[in-house]
C-alpha positions in Angstrom: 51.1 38.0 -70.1 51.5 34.9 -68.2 53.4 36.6 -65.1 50.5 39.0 -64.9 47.9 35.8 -64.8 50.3 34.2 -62.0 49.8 37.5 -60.3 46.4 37.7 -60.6 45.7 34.0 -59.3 47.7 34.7 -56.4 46.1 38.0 -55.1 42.8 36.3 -55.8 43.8 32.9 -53.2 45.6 35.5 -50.6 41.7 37.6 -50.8 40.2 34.0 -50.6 42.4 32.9 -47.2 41.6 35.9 -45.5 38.1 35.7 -46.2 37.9 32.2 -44.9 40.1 33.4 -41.8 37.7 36.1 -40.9 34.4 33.7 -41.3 36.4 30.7 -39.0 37.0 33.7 -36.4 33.4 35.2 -36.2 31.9 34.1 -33.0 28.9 32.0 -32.0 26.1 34.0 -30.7 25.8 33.2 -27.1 22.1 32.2 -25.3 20.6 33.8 -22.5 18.3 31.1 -21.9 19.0 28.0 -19.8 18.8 24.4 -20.1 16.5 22.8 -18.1 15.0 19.0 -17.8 12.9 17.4 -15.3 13.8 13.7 -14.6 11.0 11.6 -13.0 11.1 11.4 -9.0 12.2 8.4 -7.0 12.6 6.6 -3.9 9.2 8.0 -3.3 6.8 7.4 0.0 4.4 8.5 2.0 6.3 12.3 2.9 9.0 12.2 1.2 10.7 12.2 -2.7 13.6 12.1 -4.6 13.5 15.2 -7.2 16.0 14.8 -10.2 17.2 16.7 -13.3 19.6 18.7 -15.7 20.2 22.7 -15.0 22.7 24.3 -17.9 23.0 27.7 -17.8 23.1 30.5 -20.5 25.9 30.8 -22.5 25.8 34.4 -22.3 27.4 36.1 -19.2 24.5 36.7 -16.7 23.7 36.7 -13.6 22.1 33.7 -11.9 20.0 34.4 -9.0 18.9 31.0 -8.0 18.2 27.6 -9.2 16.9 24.4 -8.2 13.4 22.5 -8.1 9.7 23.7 -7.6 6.9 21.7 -6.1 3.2 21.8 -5.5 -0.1 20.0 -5.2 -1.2 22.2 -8.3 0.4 22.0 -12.3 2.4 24.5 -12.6 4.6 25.0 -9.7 6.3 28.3 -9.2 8.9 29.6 -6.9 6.3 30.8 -4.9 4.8 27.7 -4.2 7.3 25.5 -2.6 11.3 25.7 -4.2 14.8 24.4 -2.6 18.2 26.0 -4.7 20.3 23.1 -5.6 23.6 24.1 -7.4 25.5 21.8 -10.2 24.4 20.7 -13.4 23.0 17.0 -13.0 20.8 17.9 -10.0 18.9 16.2 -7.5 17.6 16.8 -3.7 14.9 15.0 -1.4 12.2 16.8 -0.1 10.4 15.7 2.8 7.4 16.9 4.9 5.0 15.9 2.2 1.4 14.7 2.7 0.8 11.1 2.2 -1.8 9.3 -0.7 -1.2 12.7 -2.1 0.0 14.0 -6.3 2.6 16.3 -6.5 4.0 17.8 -9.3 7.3 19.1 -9.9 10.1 20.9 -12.3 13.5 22.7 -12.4 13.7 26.0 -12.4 16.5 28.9 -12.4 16.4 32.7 -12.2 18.7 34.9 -14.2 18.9 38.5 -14.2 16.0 38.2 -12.1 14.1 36.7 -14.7 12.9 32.8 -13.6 12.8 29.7 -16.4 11.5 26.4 -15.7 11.6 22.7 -17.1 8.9 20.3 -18.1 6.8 19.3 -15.7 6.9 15.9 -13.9 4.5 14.3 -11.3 4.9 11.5 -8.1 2.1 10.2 -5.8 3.0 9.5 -2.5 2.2 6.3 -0.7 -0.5 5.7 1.4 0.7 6.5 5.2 1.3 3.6 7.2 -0.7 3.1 9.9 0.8 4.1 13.6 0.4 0.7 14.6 2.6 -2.2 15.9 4.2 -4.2 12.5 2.9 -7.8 13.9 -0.1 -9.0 16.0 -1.6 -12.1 17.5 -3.8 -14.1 16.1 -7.8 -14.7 17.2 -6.4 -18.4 18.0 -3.8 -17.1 20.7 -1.0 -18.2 19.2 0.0 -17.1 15.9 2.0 -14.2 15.3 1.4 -12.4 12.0 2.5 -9.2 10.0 0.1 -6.5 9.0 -0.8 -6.3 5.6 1.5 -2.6 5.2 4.0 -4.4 7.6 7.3 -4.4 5.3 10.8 -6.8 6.1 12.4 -5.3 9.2 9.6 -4.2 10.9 9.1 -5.1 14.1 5.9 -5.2 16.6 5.6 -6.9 20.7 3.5 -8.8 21.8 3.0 -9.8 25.4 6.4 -8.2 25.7 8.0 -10.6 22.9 9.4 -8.0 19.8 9.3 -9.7 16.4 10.5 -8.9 13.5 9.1 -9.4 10.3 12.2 -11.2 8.2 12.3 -12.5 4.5 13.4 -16.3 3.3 16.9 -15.2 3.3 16.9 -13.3 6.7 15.2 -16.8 8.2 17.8 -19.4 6.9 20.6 -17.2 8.2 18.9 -17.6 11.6 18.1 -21.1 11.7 21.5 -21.6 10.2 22.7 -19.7 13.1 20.5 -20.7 15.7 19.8 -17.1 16.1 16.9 -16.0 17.8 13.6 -17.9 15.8 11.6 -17.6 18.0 11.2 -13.7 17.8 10.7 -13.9 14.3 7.2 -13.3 11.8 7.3 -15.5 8.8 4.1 -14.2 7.1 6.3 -13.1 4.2 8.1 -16.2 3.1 6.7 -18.6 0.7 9.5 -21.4 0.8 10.5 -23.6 3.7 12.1 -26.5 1.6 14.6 -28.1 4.1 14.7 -24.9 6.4 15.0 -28.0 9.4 16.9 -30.7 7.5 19.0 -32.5 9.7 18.6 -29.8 12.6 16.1 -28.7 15.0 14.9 -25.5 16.3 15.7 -24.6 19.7 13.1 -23.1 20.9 9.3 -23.1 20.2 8.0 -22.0 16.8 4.4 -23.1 17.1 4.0 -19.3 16.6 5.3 -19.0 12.9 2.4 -17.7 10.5 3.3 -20.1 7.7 -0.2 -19.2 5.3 2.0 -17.9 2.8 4.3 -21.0 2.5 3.9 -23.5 -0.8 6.9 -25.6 -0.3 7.4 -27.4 3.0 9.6 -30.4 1.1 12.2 -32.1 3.4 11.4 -29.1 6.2 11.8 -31.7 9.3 13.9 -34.4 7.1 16.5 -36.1 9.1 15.3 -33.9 12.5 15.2 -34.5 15.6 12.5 -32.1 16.1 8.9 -32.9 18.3 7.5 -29.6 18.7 3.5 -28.5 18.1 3.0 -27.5 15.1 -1.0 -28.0 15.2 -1.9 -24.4 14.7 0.3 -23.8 11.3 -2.2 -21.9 8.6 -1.0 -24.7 5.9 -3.4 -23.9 3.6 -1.5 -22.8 0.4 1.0 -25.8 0.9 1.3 -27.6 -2.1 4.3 -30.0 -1.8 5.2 -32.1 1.2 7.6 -34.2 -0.2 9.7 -35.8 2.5 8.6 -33.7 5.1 8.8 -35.4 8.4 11.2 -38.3 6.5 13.3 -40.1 8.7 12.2 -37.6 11.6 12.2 -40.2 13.6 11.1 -37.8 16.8 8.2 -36.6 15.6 5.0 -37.7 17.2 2.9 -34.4 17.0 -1.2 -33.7 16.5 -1.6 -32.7 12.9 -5.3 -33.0 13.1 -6.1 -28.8 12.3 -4.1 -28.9 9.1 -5.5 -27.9 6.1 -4.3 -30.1 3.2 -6.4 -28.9 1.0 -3.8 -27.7 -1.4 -1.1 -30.0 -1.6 -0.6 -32.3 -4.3 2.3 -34.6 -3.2 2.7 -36.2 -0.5 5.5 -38.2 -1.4 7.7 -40.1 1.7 6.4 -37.4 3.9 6.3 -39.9 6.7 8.9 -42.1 4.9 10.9 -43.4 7.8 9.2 -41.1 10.9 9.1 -44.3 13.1 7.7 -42.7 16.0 4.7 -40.7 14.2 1.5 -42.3 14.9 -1.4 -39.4 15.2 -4.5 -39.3 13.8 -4.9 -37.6 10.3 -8.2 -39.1 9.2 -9.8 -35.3 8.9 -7.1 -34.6 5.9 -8.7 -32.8 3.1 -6.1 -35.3 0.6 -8.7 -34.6 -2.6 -6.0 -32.7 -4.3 -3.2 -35.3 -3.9 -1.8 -36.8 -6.8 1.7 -38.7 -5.8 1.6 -40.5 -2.3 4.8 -42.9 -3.6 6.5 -44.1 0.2 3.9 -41.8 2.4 4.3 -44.0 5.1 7.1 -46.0 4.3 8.8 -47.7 6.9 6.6 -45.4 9.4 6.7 -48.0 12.0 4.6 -46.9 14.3 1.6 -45.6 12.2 -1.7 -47.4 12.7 -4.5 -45.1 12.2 -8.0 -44.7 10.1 -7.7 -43.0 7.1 -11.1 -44.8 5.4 -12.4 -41.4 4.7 -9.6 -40.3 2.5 -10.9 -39.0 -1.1 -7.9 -40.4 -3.2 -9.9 -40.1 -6.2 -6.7 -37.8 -7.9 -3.9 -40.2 -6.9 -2.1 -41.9 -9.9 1.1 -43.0 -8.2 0.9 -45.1 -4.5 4.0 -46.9 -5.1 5.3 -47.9 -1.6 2.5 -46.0 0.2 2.5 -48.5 3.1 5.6 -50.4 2.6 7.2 -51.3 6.2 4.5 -49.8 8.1 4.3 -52.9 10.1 1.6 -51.6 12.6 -0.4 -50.3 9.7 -3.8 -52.4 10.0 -6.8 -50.1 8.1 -10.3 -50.9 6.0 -9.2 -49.1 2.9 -11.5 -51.1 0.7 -13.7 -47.8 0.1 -10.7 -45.8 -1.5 -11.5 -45.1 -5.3 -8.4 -46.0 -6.8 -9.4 -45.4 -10.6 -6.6 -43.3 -11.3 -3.6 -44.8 -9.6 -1.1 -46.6 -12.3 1.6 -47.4 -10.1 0.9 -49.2 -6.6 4.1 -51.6 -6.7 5.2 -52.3 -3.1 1.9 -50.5 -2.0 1.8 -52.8 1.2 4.7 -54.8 1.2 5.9 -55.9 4.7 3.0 -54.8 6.4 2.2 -58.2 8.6 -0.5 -56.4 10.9 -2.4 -55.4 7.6 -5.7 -57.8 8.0 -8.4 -55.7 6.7 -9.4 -54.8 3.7 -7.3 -53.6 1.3 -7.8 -51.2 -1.8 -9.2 -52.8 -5.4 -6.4 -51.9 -7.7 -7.7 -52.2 -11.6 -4.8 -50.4 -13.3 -2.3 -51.3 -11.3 -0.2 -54.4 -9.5 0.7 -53.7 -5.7 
């Protein structure tokens, strides 16, 4: 009995096997439809894109006719609307001729067997064109040079047969650091000039240099040698000068059409710029806070500055100290806020009149 149970078991697994063979050798069914995905457009501008995406196609042995990308001002796009064959898998072409400020819309598509398939549908705008215009252009004063608002890095413009080109921070230091050509530059895109000029000076004339975008101009001129005009720099957005003419001991420049509206230290800005000596008494200083060592040791300053709303100043440490020609009324100054006027007008033997009436402070 029991061989005949052994046999039994056995023919039962050998059935079982070959059952299991036959399922593991049964094919997949294949697809005769394609895989396609639309990826959004780039490097987009005003006529041309970069169209992107995934084309996999059917399983099944067919015939593909074409494949690629679709575009059009309307949803929808079909091949006979506007279509360029790219072959591969990850796909992706740029299409150009495009109108500008304009929405396209876009997707994959591939034909098989002469029946077409498309992907989801994606969308770009292209930019606004730009105008057919010189990059840069002079100024209603005569002497500025500035960029156009669409004006991008690299661009370039002439003017009175001068080309500039429009450069960034970076592409300015590597000049100045080079000596290279500053004076066909247009600065209206950098915002930071913080010791562009320390311990150096420019060449060549840059009373040109649109500067209304700067904010920092700390230690610009420090240690140069520099006495160029600089009277027609847009300085409005300024809002540090800390040590910016200091120990430029050159410098002897009209200042008088700055706008100083903005900045809020002034610290050793003159410090040490013993030949300086112009009149600033139209300075818009009401935003000032620090004017620690403004004029320190600038030797040669002696000019009215009654008129000065200091009413925002807490710190004049050293304001005056070593300005030996210095010899000003300031006795109108509101000095409410200032807390720390040490040294304010130490060494100043020409110093006669009036001075300011400290209450929080001891100068």
């Amino acid at each position: 009995m029991k061989p005949l149970l052994y046999l039994l078991s056995f023919c039962l697994f050998v059935i079982s096997c070959n059952k299991d063979e036959e399922s593991d050798s049964t094919p997949f069914p294949c697809s005769n439809t394609p895989g396609l995905s639309t990826y959004q457009a780039l490097m987009v501008d005003d006529n041309s894109a970069k169209l992107n995406g995934l084309i996999a196609p059917p399983s099944c042995q067919t015939t593909i006719n074409s494949q690629g990308f679709v575009w059009s001002k309307n949803t929808l796009p079909e091949v006979s609307d506007n279509f360029k064959e790219v072959s591969g898998t990850n796909v992706s072409t740029t299409i150009t001729g495009l109108d500008a400020d304009t929405k396209y819309y876009f997707r994959t598509y591939l034909t098989s067997n002469n029946v077409v398939y498309y992907g989801e549908q994606k969308d770009f705008k292209t930019d606004t064109s730009r105008p057919s215009l010189p990059a840069v252009y002079l100024d209603s004063n005569g002497i500025t040079i500035k960029a156009h608002s669409w004006a991008i890095i690299g661009d370039t413009g002439t003017v009175n047969g001068v080309t500039y080109t429009v450069v960034n921070e970076n592409d300015l230091r590597y000049r100045v650091d080079n000596n290279y050509m500053m004076n066909k530059v247009c600065v209206s895109r950098v915002t930071s000039m913080y010791g562009l000029f320390q311990g150096k000076s420019p060449s060549v004339d840059i009373s040109h240099w649109d500067v209304s975008n700067v904010e920092n101009m700390s230690l610009m001129f420090s240690g140069s040698p520099f006495n160029g005009s600089l009277n027609a720099w847009d300085v409005g957005k300024v809002t540090t000068m800390n040590g910016m003419f200091a120990g430029a001991t050159a410098f002897n420049q009209p200042l008088d059409q700055w706008n100083t509206s903005s900045v809020e230290t002034f610290q050793s800005m003159f410090g040490g710029a013993t030949s300086f000596n112009q009149d600033i008494s139209s300075w818009d200083v009401s935003n000032a806070e620090i004017t620690y060592g403004m004029f320190f040791r600038a030797t040669s300053f002696n000019q009215v500055l009654n008129n000065w709303n200091v009413g925002k100043v807490t710190d004049m440490t050293s304001m005056f100290e070593g300005a030996i020609a210095f010899n000003s009324d300031l006795s109108g100054w509101t000095v409410s806020q200032v807390t720390a006027c040490s040294g304010f007008s130490d060494n100043t033997p020409a110093w006669t009149s009036p001075k300011p009436n400290f209450t929080n402070c001891t100068p």
